[in-house]
C-alpha angles and dihedrals in degrees: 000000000000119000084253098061106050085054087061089056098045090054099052095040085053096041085047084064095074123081096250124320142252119185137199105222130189090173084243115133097263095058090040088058081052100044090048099051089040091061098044087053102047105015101206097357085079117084124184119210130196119187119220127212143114096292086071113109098225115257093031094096092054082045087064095039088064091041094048092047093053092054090056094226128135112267143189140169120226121197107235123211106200086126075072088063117076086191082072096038097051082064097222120186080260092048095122088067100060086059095051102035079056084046096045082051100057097039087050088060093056087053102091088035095068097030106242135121111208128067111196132185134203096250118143137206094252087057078070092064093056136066087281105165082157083075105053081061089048090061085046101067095027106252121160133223106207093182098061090031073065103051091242114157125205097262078052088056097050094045094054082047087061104041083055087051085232107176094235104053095120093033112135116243120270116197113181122280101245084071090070090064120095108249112255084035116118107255105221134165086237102053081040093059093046088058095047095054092054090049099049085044083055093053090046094053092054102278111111096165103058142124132202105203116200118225138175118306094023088293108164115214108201114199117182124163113298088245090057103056106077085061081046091052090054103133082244102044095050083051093051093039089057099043092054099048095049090052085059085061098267116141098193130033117195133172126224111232089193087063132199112009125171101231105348096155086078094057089082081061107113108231098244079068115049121106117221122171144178134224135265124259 
């Protein structure tokens, strides 16, 4: 039997553990994996749920609804207010715990409805490794995270979303939007959706793995792969590049010579601050 499946095994036998399962669920690959493990183990004893703000790239909802509808699990969608929270809004170096700790919350209040006990999230054991304040508010409302209990790492959990023939094995990551947002700036719908937009206009032009960070007077900081930036340098494309982002309401386009990183915003963190944590066993 091959190394992948085993791990499938693994994870259902652990999620089957729990008394029931409710699981926070983006539609990203890591809570697919989830999703998907939760409903073998406990049939319909196992909800999915999405929250749904500004912070959502848009199409990524109805990416978890078809997702959600192939595995074959209960799912609903819940509103989440951390806009309310000027916490949130004020965009602190913790700023992602004061979203998780609002969407915790809400998923804790949908506990005794379906009849279930345990919350779990589709952390790994290589999120341990990163600046994860969500998770501190994970530990806080007790919610597991069956993929890093297991040891699974990120390329793991790839490799179970495919042998389930889940549709968003090879999806890029994506994070919320509020993480594209330099910390100590202000996080709005407005400035969230202009990100968005650029985004969506990068994907359009060839360049699915990207990110549009949002700095201080409205400065746009582009990051593609390392490999794609001499097609994005391209005296037109950089034109056209900067046209189409200041008609989004940005003053200022710049490229990243360093290119595509996963959560660079938090390399300006000093150490002493930064918030790593470990999973639950």
């Amino acid at each position: 039997m091959s190394n992948v499946h085993l791990q499938a095994e693994q994870l259902v036998r652990h999620v089957a553990g729990y008394d029931g399962c409710l699981v926070a669920f983006s539609g990203g690959v890591d809570s697919s994996v989830v999703a998907q493990a939760a409903r073998l183990a406990w049939d319909d004893r196992a909800i999915a749920v999405t929250g749904e703000s500004a912070a959502v790239a848009e199409g990524e909802i109805d990416v978890a609804r078809r997702v959600a509808r192939q595995i074959g699990i209960r799912h609903e969608v819940i509103a989440t207010a951390e806009f309310a929270n000027s916490n949130y809004t004020a965009n602190p170096t913790n700023r992602c715990y004061f979203c998780k700790d609002e969407l915790y919350t809400r998923l804790g209040e949908l506990l005794a409805r379906f009849g279930v006990e345990v919350m779990v999230n589709g952390a790994n054991a290589d999120d341990y490794n990163d600046h994860r304040p969500g998770m501190i508010a994970a530990a806080e409302h007790q919610v597991r995270s069956p993929l890093a209990e297991c040891g699974f790492t990120k390329a793991d959990v790839r490799e179970l979303a495919r042998h389930w023939k889940l549709p968003v094995w090879d999806k890029p990551a994506t994070p919320c939007l509020a993480s594209r947002v330099a910390y100590g700036e202000e996080v709005t719908p407005h400035r969230l959706r202009m990100i968005d937009l650029a985004e969506q206009y990068l994907r359009g032009e060839g360049f699915p793995v990207c990110r549009v960070r949002y700095h201080r007077d409205d400065l746009a900081r582009v990051e593609v792969p390392l490999e794609e930036l001499p097609r994005l340098m391209k005296e037109a494309s950089l034109a056209q590049l900067d046209a189409h982002l200041k008609s989004l309401g940005f003053r200022y386009v710049t490229i990243d010579p360093a290119g595509f990183r996963s959560g660079s915003q938090n390399e300006a963190i000093p150490t002493e601050l930064l918030q790593i944590s470990r999973p639950a066993r």
